[in-house]
N, C-alpha and C positions, 0 to 999 in steps of 0.2 A: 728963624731960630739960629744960633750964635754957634758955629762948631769951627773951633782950632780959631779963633778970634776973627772969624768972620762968619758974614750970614749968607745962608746958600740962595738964590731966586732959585724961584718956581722954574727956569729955563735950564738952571745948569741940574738940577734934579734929572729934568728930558734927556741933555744932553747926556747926562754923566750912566741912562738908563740905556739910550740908544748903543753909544758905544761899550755897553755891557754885551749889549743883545748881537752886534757884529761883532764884535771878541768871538762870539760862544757861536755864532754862526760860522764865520770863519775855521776855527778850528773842529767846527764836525767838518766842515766840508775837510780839510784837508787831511782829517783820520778817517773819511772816508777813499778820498785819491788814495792815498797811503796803504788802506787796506787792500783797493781794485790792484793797486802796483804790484804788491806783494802777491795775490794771486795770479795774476798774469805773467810773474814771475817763476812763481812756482807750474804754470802748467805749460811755461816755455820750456822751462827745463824739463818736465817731465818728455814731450812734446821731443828736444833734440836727443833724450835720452832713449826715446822708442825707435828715431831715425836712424842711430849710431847702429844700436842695435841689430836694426834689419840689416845694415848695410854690412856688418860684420856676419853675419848667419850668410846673406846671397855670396858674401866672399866666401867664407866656410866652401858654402854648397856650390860654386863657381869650380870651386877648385878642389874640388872630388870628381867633377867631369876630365877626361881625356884632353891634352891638349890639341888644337889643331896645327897639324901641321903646313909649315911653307911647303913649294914643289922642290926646293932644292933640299929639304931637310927629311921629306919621305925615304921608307926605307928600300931600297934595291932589292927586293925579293927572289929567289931563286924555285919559281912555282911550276912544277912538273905539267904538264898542258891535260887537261882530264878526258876522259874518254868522250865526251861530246867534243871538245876542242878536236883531238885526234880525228874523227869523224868530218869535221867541217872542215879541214885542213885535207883530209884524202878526197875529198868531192871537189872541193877548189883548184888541187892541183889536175886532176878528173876533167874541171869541165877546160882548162888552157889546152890541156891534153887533146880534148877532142875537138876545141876549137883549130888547131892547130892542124890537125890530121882534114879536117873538114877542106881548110882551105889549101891543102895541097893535092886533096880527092878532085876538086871541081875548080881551082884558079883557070887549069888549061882550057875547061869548058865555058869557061864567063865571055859574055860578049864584054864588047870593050863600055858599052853604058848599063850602069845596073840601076837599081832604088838605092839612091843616098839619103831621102828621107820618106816617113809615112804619114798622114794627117791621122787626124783625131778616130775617123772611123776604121786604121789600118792601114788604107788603102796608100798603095806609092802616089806623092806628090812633086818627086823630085828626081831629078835624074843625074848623073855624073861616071867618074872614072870608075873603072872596079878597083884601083887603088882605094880607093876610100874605104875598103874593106878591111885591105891590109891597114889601111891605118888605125881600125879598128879593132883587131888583134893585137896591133904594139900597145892600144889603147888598154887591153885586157891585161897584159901580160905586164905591164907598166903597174897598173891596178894591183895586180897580184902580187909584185914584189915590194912595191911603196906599203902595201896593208902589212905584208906579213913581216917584215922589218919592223913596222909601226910597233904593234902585237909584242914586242921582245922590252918596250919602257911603258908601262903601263904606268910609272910613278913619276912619269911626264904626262899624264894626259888631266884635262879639264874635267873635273867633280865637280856635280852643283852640292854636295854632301862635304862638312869637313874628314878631313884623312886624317887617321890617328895610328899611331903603332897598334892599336888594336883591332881594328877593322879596315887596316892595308889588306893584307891577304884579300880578305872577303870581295872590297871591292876590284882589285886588282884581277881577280877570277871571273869576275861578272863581268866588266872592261873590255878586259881579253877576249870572251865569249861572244859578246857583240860586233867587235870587230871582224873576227872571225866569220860568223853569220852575214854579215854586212859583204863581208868576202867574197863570199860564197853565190849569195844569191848574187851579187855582180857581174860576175864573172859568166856565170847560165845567164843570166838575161843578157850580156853580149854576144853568145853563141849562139845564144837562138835568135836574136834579130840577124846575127850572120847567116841561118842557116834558113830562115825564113825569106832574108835579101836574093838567097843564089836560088831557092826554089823559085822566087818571084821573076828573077831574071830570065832564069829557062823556062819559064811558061807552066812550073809545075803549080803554082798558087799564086793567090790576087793580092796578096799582100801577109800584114800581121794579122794574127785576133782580135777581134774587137774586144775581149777579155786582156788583152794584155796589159794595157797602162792600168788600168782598177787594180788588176790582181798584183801587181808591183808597186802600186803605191799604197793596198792596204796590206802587203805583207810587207815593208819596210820602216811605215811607220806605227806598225803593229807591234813589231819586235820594238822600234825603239821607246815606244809606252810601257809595253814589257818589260823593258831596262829600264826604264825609270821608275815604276814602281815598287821591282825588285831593290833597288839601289836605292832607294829609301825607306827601307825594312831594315838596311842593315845599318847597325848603330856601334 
């Protein structure tokens, strides 16, 4: 049949059918790409719009918390020592006191070898100068004055807690208190291995307690469980 002065074959009919059919194929597919594009658009952007979001709220809420403080930036506190401090401070200087008095009672009595050290059941295993005594009261009194110096910059000491102007004080009392403690009980348990070395010596006893080492290492790391627990209450 004769159209625009020529005659179409049966072929260019197919042809002219097929590339109808990929035309119209073609472009769903690509209003389909076009529409997935656009939603994937739209819930990207929804998507960095909820991220911003959060990240603007945790800054918000970041920065309503206290800052932490560096150690040089903590505040120098000027904290009256409290009546427990008072307390472990008069027994500390108490027991150098009677360490002191102890070893001027019985120096002149000491044979010249005493127990320089005790094994695990008490008992002496070791023998030496009675110097070694006296070296054990510088030891004490050394102690005692390194601690209670220490005691006076608490806004120098090591926090596993951040330090903030609001909760200096707090921990800085707590701090102090331990040290303090820490003091105290050091100081008795050098006078009494002193005072149990001279009895040992003069024949009046066979050594330490067999309670000794338990009972000082669960009152030392009791107290510092104690302080650690305490000092993570406070915020």
């Amino acid at each position: 049949m004769p159209y625009g002065g020529y005659k179409m074959s049966g072929f260019g009919v197919e042809s002219g059918m097929a590339a109808f059919e990929f035309y119209s194929l073609s472009k769903s597919v690509l209003n389909s790409i076009h529409e997935d594009y656009s939603h994937c658009r739209v819930l990207t952007s929804n998507r960095f719009a909820k991220i911003m979001n959060s990240s603007r709220n945790l800054a918000t809420r970041s920065s309503a918390y206290p800052a932490r403080l560096k150690t040089d930036e903590r505040p120098k506190l000027d904290l009256p020592p409290s009546r427990f401090e008072q307390i472990l401070e008069f027994f500390s200087g108490l027991g150098v006191l009677a360490f002191g008095l102890m070893m001027l009672q019985f120096w002149f009595s000491l044979p010249e070898k005493i127990p320089t050290h005790f094994g695990a059941t008490g008992e002496p295993d070791g023998w030496g100068s009675k110097y070694m005594l006296l070296a054990l009261f510088l030891l004490a009194v050394v102690l005692y004055i390194g601690l209670t110096i220490l005691r006076r910059y608490p806004h120098k000491y090591n926090y596993l807690w951040p330090i903030t102007a609001q909760n200096a004080a707090a921990h800085y009392r707590l701090a102090r208190q331990l040290v303090g403690f820490l003091k105290c009980t050091m100081v008795w348990m050098f006078a009494y291995i002193a005072w149990q070395t001279i009895q040992t010596a003069l024949g009046n006893a066979t050594g330490l307690s067999l309670a000794f080492l338990p009972f000082v290492l669960v009152l030392d790391f009791g107290t510092i469980i104690f302080y650690l627990i305490k000092a993570s209450l406070i915020r």
